[in-house]
C-alpha positions in Angstrom: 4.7 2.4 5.0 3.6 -1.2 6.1 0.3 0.2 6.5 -0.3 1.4 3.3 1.2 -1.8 1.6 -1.8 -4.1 4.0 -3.9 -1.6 2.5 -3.0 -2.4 -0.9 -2.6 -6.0 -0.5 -6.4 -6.4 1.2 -8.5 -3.7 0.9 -8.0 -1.9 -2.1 -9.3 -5.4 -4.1 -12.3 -5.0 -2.2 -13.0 -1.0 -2.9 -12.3 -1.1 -6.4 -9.9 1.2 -8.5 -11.8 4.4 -8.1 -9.1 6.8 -7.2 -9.0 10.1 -9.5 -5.7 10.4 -9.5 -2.3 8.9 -11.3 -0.7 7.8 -9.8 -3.4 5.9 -7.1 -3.6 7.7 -3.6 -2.2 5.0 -1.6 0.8 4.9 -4.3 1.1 8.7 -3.6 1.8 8.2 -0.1 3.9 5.2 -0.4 6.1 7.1 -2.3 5.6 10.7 -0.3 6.6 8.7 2.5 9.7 6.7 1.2 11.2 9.7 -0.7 10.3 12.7 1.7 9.9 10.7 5.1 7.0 10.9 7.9 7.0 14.4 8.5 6.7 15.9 5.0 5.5 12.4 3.1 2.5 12.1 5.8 1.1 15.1 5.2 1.6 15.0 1.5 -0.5 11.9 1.9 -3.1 13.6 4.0 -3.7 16.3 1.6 -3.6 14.0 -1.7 -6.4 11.6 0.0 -8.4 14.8 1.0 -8.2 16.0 -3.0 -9.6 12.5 -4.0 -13.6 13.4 -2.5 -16.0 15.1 -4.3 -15.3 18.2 -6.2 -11.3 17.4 -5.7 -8.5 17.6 -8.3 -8.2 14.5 -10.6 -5.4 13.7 -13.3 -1.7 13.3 -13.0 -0.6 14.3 -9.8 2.6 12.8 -9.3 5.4 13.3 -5.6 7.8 15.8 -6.5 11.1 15.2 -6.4 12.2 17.7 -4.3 10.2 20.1 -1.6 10.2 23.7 -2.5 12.2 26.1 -0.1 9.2 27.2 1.2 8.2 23.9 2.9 8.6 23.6 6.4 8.3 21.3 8.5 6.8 23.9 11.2 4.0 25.0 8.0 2.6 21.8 7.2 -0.7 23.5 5.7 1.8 24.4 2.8 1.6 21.0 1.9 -1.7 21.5 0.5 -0.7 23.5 -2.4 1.4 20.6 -3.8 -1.5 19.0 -5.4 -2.8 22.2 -7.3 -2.4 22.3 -11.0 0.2 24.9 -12.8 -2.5 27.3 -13.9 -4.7 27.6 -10.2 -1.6 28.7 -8.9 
């Protein structure tokens, strides 16, 4: 988590606010990371900052609150349907 708060304190001012998502990526992850842990919050993280390139999702895209039953830790390509709005699914 101390690496993405030196992000946000130094080199987001630089990039800009150009993330497509709310809440921010690096918020995302801060948050993935302190409610879920490393495991499951790092690859949330992973697959949010992967949605944010070109032709990604954009909007609201907040960390659940809890992990679905079907979230392993051994199945961590699961992870990347988090991110995918109620009616693609």
């Amino acid at each position: 988590m101390g690496v993405i708060r030196a992000y946000q304190l130094t080199l987001s001012g630089f990039i800009g606010n150009s993330c497509r998502h709310i809440p921010t990526c690096s918020e995302y992850g801060y948050e993935a990371l302190a409610r879920h842990g490393l495991w499951s919050g790092g690859w949330m993280t992973l697959f949010r900052v992967a949605r944010c390139g070109p032709g990604g999702t954009s909007g609201l895209d907040p960390v659940p609150e809890q992990l679905g039953e079907r979230l392993h830790w051994w199945a961590p390509w699961r992870y990347l349907a988090l991110g995918r709005k109620a009616e693609e699914r």
